[in-house]
C-alpha positions as CSV (number, residue, x, y, z in Angstrom):
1,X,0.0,0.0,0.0
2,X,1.7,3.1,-1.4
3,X,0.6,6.7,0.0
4,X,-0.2,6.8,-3.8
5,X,-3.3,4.5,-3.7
6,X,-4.7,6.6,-0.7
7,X,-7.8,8.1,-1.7
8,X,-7.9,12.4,-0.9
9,X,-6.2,12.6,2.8
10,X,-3.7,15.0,1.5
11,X,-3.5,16.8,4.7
12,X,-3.2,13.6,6.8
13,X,-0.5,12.1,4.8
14,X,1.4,15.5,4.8
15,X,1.6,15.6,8.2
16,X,2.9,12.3,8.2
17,X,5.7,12.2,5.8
18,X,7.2,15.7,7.6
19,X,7.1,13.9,10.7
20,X,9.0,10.6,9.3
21,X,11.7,13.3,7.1
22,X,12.0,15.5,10.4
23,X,12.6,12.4,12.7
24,X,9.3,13.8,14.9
25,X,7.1,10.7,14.1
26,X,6.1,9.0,17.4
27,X,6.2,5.7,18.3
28,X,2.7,5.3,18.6
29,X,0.3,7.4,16.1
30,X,-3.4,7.4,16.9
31,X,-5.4,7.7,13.5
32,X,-8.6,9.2,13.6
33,X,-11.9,10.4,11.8
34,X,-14.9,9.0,10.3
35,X,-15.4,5.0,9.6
36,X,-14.7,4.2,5.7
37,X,-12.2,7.0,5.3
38,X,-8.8,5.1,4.8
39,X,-7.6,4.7,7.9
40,X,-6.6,1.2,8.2
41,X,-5.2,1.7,4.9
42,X,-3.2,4.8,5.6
43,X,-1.8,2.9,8.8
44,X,-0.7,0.2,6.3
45,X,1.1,2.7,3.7
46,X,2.8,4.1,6.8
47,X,4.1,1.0,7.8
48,X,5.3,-0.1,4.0
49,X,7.2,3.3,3.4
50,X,9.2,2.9,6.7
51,X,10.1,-0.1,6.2
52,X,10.7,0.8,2.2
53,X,14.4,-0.5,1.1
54,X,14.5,2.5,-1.5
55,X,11.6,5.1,-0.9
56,X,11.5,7.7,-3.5
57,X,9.6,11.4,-3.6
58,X,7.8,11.0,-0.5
59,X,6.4,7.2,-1.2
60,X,7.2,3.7,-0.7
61,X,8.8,2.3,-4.2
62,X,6.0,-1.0,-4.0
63,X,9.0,-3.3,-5.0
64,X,11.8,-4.1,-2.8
65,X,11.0,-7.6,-0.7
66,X,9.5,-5.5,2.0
67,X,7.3,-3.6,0.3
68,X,5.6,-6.9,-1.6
69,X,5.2,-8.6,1.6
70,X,3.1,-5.8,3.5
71,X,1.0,-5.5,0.2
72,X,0.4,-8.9,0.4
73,X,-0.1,-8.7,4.4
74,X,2.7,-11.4,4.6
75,X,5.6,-9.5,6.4
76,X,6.5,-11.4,9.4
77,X,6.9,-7.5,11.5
78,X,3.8,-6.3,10.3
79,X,0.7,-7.3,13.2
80,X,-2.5,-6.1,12.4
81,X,-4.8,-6.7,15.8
82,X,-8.6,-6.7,15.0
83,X,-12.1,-6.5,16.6
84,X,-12.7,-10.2,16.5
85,X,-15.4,-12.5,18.0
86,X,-13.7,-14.0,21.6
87,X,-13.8,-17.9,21.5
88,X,-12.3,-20.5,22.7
89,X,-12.3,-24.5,21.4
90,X,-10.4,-27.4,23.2
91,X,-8.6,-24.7,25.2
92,X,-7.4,-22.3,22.4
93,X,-8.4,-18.5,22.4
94,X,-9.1,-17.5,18.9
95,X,-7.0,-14.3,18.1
96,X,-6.7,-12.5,15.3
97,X,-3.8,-14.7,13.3
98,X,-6.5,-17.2,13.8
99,X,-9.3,-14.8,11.2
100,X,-6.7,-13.1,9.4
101,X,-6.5,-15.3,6.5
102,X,-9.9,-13.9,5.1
103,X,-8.8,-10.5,6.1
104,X,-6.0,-10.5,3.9
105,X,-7.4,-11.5,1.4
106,X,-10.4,-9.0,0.7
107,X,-8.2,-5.6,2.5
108,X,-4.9,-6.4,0.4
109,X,-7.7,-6.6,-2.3
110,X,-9.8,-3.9,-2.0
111,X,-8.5,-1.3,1.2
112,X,-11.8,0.3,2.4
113,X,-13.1,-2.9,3.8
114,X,-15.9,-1.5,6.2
115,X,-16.3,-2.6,9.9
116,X,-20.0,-3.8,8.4
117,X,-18.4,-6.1,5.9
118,X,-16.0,-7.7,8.2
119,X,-18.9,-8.5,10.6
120,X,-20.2,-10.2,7.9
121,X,-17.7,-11.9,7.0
122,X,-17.3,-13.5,10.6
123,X,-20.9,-14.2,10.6
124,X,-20.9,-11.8,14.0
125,X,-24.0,-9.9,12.7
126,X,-25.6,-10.2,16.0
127,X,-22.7,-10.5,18.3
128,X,-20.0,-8.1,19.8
129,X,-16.4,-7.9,18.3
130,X,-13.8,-6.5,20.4
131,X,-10.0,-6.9,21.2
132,X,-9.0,-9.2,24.2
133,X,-6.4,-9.0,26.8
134,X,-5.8,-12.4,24.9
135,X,-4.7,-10.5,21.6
136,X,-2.7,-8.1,23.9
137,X,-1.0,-10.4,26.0
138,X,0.0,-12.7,22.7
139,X,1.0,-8.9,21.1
140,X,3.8,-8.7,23.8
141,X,5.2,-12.0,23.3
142,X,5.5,-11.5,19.4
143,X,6.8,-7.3,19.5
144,X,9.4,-7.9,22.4
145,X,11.4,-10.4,19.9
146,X,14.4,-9.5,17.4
147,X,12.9,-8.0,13.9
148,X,13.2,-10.8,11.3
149,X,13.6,-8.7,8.0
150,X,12.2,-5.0,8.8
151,X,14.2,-2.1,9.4
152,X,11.0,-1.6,12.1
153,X,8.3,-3.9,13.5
154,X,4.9,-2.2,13.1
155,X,1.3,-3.1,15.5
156,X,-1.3,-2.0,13.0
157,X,-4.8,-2.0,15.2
158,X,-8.5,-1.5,13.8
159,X,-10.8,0.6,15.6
160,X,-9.1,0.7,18.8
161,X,-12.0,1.8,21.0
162,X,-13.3,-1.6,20.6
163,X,-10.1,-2.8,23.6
164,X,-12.1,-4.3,26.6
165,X,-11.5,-2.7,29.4
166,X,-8.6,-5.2,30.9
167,X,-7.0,-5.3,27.3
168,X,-7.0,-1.7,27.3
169,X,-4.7,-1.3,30.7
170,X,-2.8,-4.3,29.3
171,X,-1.8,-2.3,26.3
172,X,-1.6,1.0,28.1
173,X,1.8,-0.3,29.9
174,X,3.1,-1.3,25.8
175,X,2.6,2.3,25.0
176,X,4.5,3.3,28.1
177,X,7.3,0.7,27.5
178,X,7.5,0.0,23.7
179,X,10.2,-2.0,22.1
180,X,13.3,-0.2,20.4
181,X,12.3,0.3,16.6
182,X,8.7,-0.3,17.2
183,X,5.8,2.0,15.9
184,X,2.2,1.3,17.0
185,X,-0.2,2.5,14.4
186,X,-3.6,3.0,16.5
187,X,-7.1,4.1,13.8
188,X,-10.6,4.8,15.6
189,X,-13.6,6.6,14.6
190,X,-14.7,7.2,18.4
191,X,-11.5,8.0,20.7
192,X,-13.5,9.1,23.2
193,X,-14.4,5.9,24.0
194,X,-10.7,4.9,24.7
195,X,-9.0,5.5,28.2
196,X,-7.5,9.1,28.4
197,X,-4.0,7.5,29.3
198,X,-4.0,6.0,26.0
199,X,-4.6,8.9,23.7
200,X,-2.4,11.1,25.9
201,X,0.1,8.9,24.8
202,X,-0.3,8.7,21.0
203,X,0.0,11.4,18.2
204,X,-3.0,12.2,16.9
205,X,-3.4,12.5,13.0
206,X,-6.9,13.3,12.0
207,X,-8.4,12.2,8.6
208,X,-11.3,14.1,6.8
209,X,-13.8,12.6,4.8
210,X,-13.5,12.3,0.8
211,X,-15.0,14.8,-1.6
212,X,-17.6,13.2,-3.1
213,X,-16.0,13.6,-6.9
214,X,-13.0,11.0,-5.2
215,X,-15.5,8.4,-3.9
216,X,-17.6,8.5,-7.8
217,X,-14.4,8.4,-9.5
218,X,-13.7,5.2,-6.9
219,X,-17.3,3.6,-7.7
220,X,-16.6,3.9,-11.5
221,X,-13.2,2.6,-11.7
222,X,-13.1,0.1,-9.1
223,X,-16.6,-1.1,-9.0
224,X,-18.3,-0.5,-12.3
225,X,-20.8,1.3,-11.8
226,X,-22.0,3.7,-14.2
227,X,-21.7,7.4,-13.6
228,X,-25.0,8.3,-12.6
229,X,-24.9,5.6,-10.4
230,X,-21.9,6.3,-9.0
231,X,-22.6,10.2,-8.1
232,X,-26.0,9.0,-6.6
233,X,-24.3,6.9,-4.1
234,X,-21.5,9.5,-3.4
235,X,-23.8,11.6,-2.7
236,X,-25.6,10.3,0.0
237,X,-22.4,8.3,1.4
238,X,-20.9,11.9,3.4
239,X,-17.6,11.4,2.6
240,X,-16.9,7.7,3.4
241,X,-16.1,4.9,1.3
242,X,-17.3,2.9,3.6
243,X,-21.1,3.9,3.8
244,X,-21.0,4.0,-0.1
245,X,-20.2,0.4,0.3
246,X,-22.6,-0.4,2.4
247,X,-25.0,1.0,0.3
248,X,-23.8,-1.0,-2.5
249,X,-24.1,-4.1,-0.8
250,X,-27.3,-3.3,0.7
251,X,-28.9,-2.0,-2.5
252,X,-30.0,1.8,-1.6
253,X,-33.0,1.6,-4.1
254,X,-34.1,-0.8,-1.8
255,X,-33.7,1.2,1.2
256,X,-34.8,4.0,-0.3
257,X,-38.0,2.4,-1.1
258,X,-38.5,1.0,2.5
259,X,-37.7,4.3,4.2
260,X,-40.5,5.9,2.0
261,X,-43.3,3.3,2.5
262,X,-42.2,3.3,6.3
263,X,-42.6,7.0,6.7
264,X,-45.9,6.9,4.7
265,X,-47.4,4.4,7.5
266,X,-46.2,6.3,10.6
267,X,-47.6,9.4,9.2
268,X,-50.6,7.5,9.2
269,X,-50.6,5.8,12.6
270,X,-52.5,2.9,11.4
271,X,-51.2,0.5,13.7
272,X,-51.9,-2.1,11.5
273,X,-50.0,-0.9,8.4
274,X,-47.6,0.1,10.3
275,X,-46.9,-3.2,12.1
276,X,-47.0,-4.9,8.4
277,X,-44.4,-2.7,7.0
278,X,-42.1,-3.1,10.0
279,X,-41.7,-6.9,9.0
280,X,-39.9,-6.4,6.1
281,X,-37.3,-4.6,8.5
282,X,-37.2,-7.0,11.1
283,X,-36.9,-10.1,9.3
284,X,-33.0,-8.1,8.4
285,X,-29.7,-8.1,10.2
286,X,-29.1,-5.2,13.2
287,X,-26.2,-4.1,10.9
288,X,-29.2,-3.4,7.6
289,X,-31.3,-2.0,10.3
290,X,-28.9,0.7,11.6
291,X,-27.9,1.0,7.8
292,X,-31.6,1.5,7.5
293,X,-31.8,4.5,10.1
294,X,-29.1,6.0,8.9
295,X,-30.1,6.3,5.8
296,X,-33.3,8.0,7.1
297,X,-31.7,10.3,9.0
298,X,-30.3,11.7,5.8
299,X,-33.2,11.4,4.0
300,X,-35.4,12.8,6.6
301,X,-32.4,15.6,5.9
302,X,-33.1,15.6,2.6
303,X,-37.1,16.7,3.0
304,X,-35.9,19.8,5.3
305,X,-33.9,20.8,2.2
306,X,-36.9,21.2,-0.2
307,X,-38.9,22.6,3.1
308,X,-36.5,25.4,3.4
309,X,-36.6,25.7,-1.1
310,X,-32.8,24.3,-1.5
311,X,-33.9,21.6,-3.5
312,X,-30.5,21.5,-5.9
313,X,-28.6,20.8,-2.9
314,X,-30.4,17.9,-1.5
315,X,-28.7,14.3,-2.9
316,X,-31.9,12.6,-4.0
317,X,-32.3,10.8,-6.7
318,X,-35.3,11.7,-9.8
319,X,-37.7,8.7,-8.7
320,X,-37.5,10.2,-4.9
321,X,-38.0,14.1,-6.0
322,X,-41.5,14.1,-5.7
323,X,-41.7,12.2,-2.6
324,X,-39.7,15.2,-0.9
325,X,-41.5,17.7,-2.4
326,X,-44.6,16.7,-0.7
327,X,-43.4,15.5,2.6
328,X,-41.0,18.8,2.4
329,X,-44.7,20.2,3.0
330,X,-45.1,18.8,6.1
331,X,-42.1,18.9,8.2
332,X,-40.1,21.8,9.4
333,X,-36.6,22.2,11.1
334,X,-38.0,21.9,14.8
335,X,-39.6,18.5,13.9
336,X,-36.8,17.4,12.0
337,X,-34.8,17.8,14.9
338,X,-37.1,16.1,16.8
339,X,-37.3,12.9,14.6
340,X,-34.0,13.1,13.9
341,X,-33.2,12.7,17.9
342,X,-35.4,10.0,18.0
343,X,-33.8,8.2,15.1
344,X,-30.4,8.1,17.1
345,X,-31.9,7.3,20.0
346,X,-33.4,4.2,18.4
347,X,-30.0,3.8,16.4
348,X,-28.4,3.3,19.5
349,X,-30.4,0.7,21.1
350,X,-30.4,-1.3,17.8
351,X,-26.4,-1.2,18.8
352,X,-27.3,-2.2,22.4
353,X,-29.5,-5.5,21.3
354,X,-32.7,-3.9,22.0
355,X,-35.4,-5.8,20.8
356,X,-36.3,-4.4,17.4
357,X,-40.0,-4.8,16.9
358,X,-40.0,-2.6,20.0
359,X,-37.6,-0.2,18.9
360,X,-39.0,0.2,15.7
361,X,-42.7,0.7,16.8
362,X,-41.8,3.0,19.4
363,X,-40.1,5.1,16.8
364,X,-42.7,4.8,14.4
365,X,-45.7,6.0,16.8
366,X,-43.4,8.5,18.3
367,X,-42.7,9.8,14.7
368,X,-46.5,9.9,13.8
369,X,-46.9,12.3,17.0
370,X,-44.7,14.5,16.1
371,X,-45.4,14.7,12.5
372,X,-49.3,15.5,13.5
373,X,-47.8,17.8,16.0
């Protein structure tokens, strides 16, 4: 992974390279900013262009032995640590060597792999992924011995704030202590979930999200699709590769459609057809049912836009215009607030493995109140 290949994040890598030239780069780096932004990729081009044999104008050169082993996730100093689902069989913790195997083979593919589609692919829908003291503990054993090729070993880990609590003191005293010519590469799209002690201790790179020109020109080249389709999904994806995958995956004509019919029977409050057009959402995952509020949140968005006569800005598509033009009649930015309040709320508890036929007819009634307000 070459700085190169690093979609936008101009600023971030910047900041990076003048630290590396200037010999300011700490040993632990804390990457932050908004899921599906590059983060886990940036951390990997990081790691290839220190460890480059013959880095040229500000990049890894992609070809020595070290640099085709870390883009092949084969380099025996690289450790990636990632949210993984905690199990043990016949008295062996799974850790993350134990998954990587799939990893590398779809992020050494494609880079903006998105925390959905890695839940996914663990079949962890419905369960909680998060980093052990196991991981850490098996970290220390591997960092503390001699380099085998790399000029320096590199602990690459994926959403941090996902540590458990008695992992997260377990690293703590690593950051305190690290090896000689050892660079811990932390990304996270929630810090403050993370113990103060450990971002005190790290140097914090932000990363912004992508202009949406960057993530069409991405959906066209890399994924096909044609250029309407493309901008559509841009559009509506604020500035993360990884929502635009997830809308890919999940189809956003289909969620489109569902969010409309769903806001049509709150607005109702016929419990009945309400009730009968929840099922289609139930019967889903949790991770297509917070993909499914979120995308109502910016649709709901969306209607204040043609409320308040900005229709050119709003990113809807032609077959949802006139759905916004009307309901852009009916709501106004107090209630839009409101709903959109509720809709995190009910986000939130989707998260937490609240029941979801609860959740979801709360909302909807709650909705239909303020609506008729």
């Amino acid at each position: 992974m070459k700085f190169s290949e690093i979609i936008g994040q101009q600023g971030a890598k910047s900041k990076i390279l003048e630290a590396i030239t200037n010999n300011r780069m700490a040993h632990a780096l804390m990457l932050t900013g908004p899921a599906g932004v590059g983060k886990l990729a940036l951390a990997t081009a990081i790691a290839q262009y220190v460890n480059c044999l013959q880095p040229t104008d500000g990049d890894s050169c992609g070809k020595c032995s070290n640099c085709i082993k870390i883009k092949k996730g084969i380099h025996p100093d690289i450790h990636y640590i990632l949210p993984i689902i905690s199990k043990t069989e016949s008295g062996k913790t799974w850790l993350t060597e134990d998954y990587f195997a799939p990893f590398r083979e779809v992020f050494f593919e494609d880079p903006y792999i998105s925390f959905s589609q890695w839940q996914r692919m663990l079949e962890g829908e419905n369960k909680q992924l998060f980093i052990s003291v196991h991981e850490i503990r098996e970290l220390k054993r591997k960092i503390y011995l001699k380099a085998f090729e790399a000029p320096y070993k590199v602990v690459i880990m994926w959403n941090t704030e996902l540590l458990h609590t008695s992992g997260a003191n377990a690293f703590l005293k690593l950051l305190e202590e690290p090896p000689d010519r050892t660079i811990l590469i932390l990304t996270s799209s929630d810090p403050g979930r993370l113990l103060v002690t450990i971002n005190s201790r790290c140097q914090r790179v932000g990363l912004s999200r992508i202009p949406r020109e960057d993530i069409t020109a991405y959906l066209t080249e890399k994924k096909g699709l044609s250029q309407n389709a493309a901008a559509e999904i841009a559009g509506i994806s604020e500035g993360s590769i990884g929502n635009a995958m997830e809308f890919l995956s999940e189809s956003s004509q289909t969620l489109s459609e569902m969010y409309i019919e769903w806001l049509r029977t709150a607005y109702s409050g016929n419990y009945e057809k309400i009730s009968g057009q929840l099922e289609k959402i139930y019967k889903e995952s949790r991770e297509f049912q917070k993909l499914f509020l979120e995308v109502s949140v910016r649709k709901m968005r969306d209607s204040l836009l043609f409320h308040l006569n900005h229709p050119e800005i709003a990113p809807v598509t032609e077959n949802e215009k006139e759905f916004h033009q009307k309901f852009g009649q009916v709501v106004s930015p107090e209630k839009v607030e409101k709903i959109t309040d509720e809709i995190e709320k009910s986000r939130r508890q989707i998260s937490g493995n609240a029941n979801p036929q609860l959740v979801f007819t709360a909302l909807s009634l709650r909705m239909h109140q303020i609506l008729r307000s």
